[in-house]
DSSP file (Angstrom, degrees, kcal/mol; ACC not computed):
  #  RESIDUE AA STRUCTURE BP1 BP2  ACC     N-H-->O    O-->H-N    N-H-->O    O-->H-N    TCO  KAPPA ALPHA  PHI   PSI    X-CA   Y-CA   Z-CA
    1    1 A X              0   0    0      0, 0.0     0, 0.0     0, 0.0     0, 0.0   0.000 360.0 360.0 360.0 145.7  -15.1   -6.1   -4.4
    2    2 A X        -     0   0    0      1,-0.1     2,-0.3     3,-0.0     4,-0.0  -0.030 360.0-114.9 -55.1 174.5  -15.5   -2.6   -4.9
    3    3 A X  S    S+     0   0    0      2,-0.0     2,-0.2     0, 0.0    -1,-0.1  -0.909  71.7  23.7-114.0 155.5  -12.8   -0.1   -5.0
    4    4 A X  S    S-     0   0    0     -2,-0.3     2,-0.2    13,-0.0    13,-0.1  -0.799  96.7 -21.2  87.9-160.5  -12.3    2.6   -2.6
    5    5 A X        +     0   0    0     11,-0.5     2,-0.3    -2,-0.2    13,-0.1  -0.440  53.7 167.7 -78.1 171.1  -13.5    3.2    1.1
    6    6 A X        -     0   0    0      9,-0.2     2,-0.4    -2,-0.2     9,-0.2  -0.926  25.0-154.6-168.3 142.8  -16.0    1.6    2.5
    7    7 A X  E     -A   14   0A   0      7,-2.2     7,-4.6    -2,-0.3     2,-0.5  -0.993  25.0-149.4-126.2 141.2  -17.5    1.1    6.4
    8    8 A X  E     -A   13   0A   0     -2,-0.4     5,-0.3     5,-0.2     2,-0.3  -0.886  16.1-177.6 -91.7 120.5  -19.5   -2.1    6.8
    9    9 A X        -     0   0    0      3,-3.7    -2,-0.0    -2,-0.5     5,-0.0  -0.929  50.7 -80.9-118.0 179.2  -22.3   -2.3    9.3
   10   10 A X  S    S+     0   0    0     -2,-0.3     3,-0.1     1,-0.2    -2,-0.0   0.450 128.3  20.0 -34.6 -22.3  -24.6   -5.7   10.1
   11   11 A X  S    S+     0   0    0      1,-0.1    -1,-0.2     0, 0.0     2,-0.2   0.703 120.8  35.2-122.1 -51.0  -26.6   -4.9    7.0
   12   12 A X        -     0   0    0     -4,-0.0    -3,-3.7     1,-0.0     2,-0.7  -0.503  55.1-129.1-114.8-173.5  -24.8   -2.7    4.7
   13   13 A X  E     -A    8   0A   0     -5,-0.3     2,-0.3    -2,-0.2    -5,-0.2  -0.922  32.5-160.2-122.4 110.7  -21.8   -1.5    3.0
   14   14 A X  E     -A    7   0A   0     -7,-4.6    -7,-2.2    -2,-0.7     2,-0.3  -0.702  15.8-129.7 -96.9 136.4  -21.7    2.4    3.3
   15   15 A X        -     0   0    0     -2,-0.3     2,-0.3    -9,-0.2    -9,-0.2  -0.712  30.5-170.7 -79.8 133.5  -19.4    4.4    0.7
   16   16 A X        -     0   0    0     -2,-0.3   -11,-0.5     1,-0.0     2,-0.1  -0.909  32.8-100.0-126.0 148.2  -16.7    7.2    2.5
   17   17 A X        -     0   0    0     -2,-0.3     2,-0.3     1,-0.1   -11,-0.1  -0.262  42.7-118.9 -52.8 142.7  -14.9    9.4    1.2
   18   18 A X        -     0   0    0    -13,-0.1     2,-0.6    -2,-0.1    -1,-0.1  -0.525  15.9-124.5 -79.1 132.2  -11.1    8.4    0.7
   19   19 A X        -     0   0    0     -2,-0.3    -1,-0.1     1,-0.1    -3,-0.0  -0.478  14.6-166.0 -91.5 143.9   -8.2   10.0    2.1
   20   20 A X        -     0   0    0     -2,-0.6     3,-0.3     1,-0.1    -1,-0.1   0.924  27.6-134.9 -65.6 -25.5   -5.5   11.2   -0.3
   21   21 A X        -     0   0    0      1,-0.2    -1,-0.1     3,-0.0     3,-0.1   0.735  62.2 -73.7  62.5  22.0   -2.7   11.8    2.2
   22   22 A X  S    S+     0   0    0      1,-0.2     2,-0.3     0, 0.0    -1,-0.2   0.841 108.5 120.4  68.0  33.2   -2.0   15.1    0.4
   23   23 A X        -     0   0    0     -3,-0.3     2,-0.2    73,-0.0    -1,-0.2  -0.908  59.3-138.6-118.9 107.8   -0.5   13.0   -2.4
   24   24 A X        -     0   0    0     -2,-0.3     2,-0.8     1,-0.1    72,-0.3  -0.547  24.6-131.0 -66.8 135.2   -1.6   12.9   -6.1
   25   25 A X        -     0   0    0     -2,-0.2     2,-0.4    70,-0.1    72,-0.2  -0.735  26.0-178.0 -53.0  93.2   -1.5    9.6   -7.4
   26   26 A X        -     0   0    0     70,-1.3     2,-0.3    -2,-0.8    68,-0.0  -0.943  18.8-142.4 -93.9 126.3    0.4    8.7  -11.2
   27   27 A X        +     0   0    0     -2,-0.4     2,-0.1    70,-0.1     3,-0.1  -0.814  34.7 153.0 -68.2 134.3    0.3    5.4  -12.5
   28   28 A X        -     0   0    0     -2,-0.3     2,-0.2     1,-0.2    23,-0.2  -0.660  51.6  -0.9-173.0  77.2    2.8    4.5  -13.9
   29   29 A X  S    S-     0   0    0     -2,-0.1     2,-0.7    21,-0.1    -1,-0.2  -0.481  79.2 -86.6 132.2 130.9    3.8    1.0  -14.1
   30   30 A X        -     0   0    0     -2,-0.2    17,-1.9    -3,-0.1    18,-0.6  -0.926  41.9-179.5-119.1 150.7    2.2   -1.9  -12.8
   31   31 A X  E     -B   46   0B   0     -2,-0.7     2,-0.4    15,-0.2    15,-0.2  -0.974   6.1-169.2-135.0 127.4    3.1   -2.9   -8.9
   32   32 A X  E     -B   45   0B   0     13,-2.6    13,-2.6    -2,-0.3     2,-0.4  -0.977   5.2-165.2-132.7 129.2    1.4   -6.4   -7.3
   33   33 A X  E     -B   44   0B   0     -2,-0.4     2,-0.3    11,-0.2    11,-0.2  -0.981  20.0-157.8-123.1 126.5    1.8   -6.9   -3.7
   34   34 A X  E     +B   43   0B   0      9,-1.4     9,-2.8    -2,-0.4     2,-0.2  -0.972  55.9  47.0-160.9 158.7    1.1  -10.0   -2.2
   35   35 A X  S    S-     0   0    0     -2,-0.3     2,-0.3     7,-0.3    -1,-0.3   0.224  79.0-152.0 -85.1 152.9    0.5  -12.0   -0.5
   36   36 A X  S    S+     0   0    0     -2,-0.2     2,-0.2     1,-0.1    67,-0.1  -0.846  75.7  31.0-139.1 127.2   -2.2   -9.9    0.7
   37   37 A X  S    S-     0   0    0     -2,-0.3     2,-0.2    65,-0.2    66,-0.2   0.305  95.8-166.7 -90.1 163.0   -3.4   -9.9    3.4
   38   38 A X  B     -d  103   0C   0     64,-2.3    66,-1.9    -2,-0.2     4,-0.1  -0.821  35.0-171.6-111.7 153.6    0.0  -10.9    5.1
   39   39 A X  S    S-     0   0    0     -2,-0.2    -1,-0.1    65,-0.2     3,-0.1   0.766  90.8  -1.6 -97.5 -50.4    1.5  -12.2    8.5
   40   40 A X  S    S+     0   0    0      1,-0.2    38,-3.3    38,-0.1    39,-1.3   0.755 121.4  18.0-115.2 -48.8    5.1  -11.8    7.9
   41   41 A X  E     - C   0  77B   0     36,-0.2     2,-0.4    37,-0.2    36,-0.2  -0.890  43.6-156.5-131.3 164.4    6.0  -10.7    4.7
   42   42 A X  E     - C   0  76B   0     34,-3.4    34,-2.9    -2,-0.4     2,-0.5  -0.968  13.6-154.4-140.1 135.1    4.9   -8.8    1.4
   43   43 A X  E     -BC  34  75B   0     -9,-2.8    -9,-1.4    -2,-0.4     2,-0.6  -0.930  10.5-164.1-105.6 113.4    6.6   -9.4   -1.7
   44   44 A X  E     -BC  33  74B   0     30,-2.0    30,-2.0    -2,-0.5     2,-0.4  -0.907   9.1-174.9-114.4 115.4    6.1   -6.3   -3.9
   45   45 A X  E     -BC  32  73B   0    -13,-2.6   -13,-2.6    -2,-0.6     2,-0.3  -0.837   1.4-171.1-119.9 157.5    7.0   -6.9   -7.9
   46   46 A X  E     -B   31   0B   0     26,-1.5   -15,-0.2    -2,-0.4     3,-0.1  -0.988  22.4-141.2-134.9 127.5    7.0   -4.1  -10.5
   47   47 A X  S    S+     0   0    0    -17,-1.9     2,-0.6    -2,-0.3   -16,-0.1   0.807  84.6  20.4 -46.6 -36.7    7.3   -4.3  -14.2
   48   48 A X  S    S-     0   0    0    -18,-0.6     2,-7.6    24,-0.1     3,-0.4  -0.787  77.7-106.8-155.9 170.8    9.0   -1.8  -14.2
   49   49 A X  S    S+     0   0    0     -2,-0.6    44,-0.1     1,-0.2   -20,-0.1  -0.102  72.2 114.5 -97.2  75.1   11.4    1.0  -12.5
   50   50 A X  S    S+     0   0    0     -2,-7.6    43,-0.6   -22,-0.2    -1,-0.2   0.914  71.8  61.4 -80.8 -72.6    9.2    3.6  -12.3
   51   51 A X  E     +E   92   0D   0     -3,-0.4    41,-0.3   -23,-0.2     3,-0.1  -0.081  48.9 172.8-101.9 149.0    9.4    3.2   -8.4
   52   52 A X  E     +     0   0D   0     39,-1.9    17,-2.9     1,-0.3     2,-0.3   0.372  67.5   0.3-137.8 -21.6   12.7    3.6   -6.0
   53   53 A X  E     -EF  91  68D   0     38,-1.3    38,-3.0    15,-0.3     2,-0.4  -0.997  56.9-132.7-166.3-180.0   11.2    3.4   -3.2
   54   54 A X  E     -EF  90  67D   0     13,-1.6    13,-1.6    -2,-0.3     2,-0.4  -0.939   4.8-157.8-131.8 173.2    8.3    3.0   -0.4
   55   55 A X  E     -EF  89  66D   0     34,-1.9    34,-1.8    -2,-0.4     2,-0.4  -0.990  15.0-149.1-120.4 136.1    6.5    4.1    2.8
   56   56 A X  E     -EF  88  65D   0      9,-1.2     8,-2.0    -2,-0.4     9,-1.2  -0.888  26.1-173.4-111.2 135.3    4.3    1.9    4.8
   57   57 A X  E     -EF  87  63D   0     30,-1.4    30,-2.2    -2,-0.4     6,-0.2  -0.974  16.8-136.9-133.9 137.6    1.6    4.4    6.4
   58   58 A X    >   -     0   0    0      4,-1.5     3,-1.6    -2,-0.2     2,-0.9  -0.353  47.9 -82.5 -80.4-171.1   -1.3    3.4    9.2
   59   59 A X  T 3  S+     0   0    0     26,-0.3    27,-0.1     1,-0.2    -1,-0.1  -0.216 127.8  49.0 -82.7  59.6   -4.7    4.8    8.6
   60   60 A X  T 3  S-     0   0    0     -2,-0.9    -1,-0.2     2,-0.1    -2,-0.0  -0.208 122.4 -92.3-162.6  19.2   -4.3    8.1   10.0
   61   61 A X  S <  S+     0   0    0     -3,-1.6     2,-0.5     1,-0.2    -2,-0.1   0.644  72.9 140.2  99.7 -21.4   -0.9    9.0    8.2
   62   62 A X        -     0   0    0      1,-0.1    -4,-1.5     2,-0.0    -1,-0.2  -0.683  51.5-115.8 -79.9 133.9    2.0    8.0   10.5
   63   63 A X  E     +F   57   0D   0     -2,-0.5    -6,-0.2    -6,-0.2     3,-0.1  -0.426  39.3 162.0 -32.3 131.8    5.1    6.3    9.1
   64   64 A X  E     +     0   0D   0     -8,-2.0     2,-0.3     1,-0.6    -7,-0.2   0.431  62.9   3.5-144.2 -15.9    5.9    3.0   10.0
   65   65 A X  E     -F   56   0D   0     -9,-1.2    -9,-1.2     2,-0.0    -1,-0.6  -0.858  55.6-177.3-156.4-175.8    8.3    1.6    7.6
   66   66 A X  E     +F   55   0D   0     -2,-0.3     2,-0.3   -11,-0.2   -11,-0.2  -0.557  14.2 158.3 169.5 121.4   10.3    2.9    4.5
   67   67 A X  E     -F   54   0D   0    -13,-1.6   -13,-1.6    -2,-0.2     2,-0.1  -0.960  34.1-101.3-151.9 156.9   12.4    1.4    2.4
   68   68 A X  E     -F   53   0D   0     -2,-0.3     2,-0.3   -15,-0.2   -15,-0.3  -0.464  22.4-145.3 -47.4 140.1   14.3    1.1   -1.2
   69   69 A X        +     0   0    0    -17,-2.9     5,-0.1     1,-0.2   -16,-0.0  -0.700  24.0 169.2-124.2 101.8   13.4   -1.1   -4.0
   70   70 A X        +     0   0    0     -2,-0.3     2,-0.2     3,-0.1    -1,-0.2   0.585  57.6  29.1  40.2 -79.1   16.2   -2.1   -5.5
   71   71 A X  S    S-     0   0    0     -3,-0.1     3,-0.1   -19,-0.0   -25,-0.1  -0.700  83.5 -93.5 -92.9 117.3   14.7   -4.7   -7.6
   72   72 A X  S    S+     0   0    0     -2,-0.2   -26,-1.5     1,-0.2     2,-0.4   0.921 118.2  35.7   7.5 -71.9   11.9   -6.0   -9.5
   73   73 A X  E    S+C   45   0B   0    -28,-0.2     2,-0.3     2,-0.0   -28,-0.2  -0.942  72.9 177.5-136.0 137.3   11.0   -7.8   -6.7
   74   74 A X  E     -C   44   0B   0    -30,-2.0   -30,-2.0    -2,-0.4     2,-0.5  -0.862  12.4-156.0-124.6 135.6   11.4   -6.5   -2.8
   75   75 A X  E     -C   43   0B   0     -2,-0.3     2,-0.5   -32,-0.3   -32,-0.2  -0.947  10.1-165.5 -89.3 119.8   10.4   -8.2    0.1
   76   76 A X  E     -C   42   0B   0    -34,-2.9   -34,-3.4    -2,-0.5     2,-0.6  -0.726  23.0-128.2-101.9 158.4    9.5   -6.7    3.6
   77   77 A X  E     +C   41   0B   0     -2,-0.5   -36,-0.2   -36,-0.2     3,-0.1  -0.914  28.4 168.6 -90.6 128.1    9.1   -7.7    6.5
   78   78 A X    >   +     0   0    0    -38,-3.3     3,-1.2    -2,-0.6   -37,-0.2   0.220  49.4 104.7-132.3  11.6    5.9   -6.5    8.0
   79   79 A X  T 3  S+     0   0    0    -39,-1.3    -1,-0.2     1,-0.2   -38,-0.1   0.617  77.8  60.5 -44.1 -22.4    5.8   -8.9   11.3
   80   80 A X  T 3  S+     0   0    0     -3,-0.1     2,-0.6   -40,-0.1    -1,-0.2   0.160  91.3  90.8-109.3  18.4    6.9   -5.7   13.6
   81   81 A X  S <  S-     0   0    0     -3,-1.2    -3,-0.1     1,-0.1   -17,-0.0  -0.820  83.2-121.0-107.0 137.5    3.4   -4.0   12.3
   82   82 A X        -     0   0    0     -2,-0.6     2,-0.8     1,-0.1    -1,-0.1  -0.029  43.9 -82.8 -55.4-172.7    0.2   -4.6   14.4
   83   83 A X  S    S+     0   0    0     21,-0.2     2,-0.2    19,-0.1    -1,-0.1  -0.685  87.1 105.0 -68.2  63.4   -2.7   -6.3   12.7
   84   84 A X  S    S-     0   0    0     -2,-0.8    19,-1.8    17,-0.1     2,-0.3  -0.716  74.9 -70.1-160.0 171.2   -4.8   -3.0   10.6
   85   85 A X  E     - G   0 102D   0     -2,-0.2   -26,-0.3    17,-0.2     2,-0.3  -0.558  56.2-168.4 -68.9 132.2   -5.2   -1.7    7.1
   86   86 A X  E     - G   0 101D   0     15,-1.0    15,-1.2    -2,-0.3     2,-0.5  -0.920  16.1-146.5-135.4 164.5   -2.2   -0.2    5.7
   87   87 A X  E     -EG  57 100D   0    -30,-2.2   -30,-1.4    -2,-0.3     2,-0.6  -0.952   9.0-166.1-145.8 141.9   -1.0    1.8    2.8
   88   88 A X  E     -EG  56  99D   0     11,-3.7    11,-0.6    -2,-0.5     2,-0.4  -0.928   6.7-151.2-122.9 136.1    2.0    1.9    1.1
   89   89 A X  E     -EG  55  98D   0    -34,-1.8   -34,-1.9    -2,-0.6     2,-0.2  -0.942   2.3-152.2-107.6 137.6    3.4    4.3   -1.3
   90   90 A X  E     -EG  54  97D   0      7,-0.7     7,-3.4    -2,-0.4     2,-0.2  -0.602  16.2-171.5-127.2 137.8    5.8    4.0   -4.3
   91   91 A X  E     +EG  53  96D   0    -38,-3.0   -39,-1.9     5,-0.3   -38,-1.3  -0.849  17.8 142.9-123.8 150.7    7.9    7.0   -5.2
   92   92 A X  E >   -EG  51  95D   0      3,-0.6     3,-0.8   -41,-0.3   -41,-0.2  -0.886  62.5 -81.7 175.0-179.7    9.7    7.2   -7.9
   93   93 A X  T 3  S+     0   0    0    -43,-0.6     3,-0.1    -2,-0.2   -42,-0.1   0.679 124.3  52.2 -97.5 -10.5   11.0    9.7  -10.7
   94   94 A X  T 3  S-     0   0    0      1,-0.2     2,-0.2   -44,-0.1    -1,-0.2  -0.176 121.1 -85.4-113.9  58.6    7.8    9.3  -12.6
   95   95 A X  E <   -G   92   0D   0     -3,-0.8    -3,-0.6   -45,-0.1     2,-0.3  -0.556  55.2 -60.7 113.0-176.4    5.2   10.1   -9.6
   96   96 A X  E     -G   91   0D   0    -72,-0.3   -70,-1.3    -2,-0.2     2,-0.3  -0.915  28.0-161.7-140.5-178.5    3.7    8.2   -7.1
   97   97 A X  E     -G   90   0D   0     -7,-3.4    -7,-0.7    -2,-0.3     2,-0.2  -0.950  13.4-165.5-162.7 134.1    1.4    5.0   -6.7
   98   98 A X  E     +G   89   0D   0     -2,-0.3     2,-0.3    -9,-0.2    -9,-0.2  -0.952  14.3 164.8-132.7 169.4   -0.6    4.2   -3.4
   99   99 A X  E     -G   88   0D   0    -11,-0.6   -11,-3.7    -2,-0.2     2,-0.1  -0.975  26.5-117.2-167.6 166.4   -2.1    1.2   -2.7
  100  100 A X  E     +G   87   0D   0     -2,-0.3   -13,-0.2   -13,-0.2     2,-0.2  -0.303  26.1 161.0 -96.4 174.5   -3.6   -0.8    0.1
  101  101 A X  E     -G   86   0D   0    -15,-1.2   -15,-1.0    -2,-0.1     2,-0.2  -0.675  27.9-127.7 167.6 147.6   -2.8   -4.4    2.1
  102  102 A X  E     -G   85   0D   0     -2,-0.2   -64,-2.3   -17,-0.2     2,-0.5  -0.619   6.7-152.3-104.9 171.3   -3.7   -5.7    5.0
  103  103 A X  B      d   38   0C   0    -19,-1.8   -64,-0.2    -2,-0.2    -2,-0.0  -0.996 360.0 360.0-124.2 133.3   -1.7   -7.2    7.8
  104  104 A X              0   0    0    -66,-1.9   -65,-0.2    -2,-0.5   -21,-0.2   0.473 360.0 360.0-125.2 360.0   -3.3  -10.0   10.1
């Protein structure tokens, strides 16, 4: 699949602009979240400790979760989240990383 936004209709796949959330993006690291999409939980492993912590954001910006990572590898629980498109961002002392996942 491509990367980026996208809106679908019956015939095509239209490209939209993305929103940043008034955050520059650094990579820094590699971060896999899965499973995705998820019902209950999402396991997020890192190579490495660039990142300390995240925020789970709907598409319009609000906070909905927030948490430490500890670890390597973090699990949340994302059962208390409706069904939608989400984005979570990793913070850290070198930057930040966003990245999508759905819950269904």
């Amino acid at each position: 699949l491509p990367t980026g936004c996208f809106t679908t209709t019956n015939v095509t796949v239209n490209p939209l602009p993305c929103p940043t959330l008034g955050m520059e993006e650094v990579t820094v690291g590699t971060v896999d979240i899965f499973p995705n999409p998820a019902t209950n939980e999402v396991t997020i492993k890192m190579d490495a400790a660039a990142y300390t912590s995240y925020t789970i954001t709907n598409s319009i910006g609000q906070v909905l979760m927030s948490g430490k990572l500890a670890t390597a590898s973090t699990n949340v629980d994302v059962r208390p989240l409706p069904v939608a498109v989400y984005h979570i961002t990793f913070t850290g002392s070198n930057g930040t990383l966003v990245r999508k996942f759905v819950k269904y």
